[in-house]
C-alpha positions in Angstrom: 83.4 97.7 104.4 83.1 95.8 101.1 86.7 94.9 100.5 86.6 93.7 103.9 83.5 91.6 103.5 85.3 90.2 100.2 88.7 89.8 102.3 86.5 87.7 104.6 85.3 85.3 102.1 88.4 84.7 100.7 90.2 83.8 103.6 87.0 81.4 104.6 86.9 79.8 101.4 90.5 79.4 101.2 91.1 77.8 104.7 87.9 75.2 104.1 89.2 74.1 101.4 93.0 73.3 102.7 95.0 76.5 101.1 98.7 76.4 103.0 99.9 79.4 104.8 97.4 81.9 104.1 99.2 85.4 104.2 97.0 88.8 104.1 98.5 91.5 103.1 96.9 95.2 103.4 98.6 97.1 100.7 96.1 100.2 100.8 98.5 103.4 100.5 100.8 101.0 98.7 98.7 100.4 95.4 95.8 101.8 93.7 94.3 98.5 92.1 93.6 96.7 95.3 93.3 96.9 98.5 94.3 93.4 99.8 96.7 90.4 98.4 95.8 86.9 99.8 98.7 84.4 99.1 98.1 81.1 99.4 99.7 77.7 98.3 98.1 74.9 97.1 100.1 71.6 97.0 99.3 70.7 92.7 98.3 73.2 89.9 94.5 70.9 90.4 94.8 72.4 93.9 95.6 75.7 92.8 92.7 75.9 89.8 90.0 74.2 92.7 90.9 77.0 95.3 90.4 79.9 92.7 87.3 78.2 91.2 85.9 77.8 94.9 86.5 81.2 95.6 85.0 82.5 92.2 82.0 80.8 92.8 81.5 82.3 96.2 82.2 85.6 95.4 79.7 85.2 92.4 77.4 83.7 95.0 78.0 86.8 97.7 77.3 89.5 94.7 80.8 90.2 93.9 82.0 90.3 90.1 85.3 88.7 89.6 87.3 91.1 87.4 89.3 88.2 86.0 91.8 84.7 86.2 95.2 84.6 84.8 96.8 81.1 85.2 94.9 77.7 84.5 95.9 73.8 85.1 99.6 73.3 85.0 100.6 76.6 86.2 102.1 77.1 89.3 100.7 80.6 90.2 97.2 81.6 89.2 95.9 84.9 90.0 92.1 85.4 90.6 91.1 89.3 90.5 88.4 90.3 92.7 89.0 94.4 92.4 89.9 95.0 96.2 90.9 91.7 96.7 93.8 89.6 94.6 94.5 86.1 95.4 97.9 84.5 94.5 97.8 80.9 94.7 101.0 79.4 94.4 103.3 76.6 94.2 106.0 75.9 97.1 108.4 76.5 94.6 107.1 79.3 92.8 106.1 81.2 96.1 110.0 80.6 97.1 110.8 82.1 94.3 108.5 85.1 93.4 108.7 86.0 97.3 105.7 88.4 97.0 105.3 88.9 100.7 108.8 90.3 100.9 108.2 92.8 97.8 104.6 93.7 99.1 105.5 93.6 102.9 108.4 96.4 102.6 
């Protein structure tokens, strides 16, 4: 029930604050660092860092410890570790090109 609560304030906090095509993925069974991936895009690397920092700060708010952030202004991905959630928040471009939901979706 806690990843799921976590999962749930991500998505929120993501879709208030105008995150693009918000994918979930469920890759228990899959991994053993996490049970959810959240991919979003943001449409600048200022997008990207606002959506991350929102969703820190909630989690932090909630009781949740973010684990860490790898990525900052002028990036096109940043990755904001939550333990049993991870959050991808990408470019256009870069999402195009990783393709994370095709390796994770398999």
């Amino acid at each position: 029930m806690h990843a799921e609560n976590l999962l749930k304030i991500v998505q929120d906090v993501l879709d208030d604050r105008k995150g693009q095509d918000i994918v979930t993925m469920d890759v228990q069974g899959k991994t053993s660092f996490t049970d959810y991936m959240v991919l979003v895009t943001g449409t600048s690397d200022r997008h990207l860092k606002s959506l991350c920092s929102y969703v820190d700060a909630k989690a932090r708010e909630e009781g949740f410890k973010p684990l860490g952030t790898e990525g900052d202004l002028g990036s096109d991905w940043i990755l904001l570790d939550l333990g049993d959630v991870i959050v991808h928040a990408m470019t256009a471009q870069a999402r195009e090109y990783y393709q994370l939901k095709k390796l994770w979706m398999v």
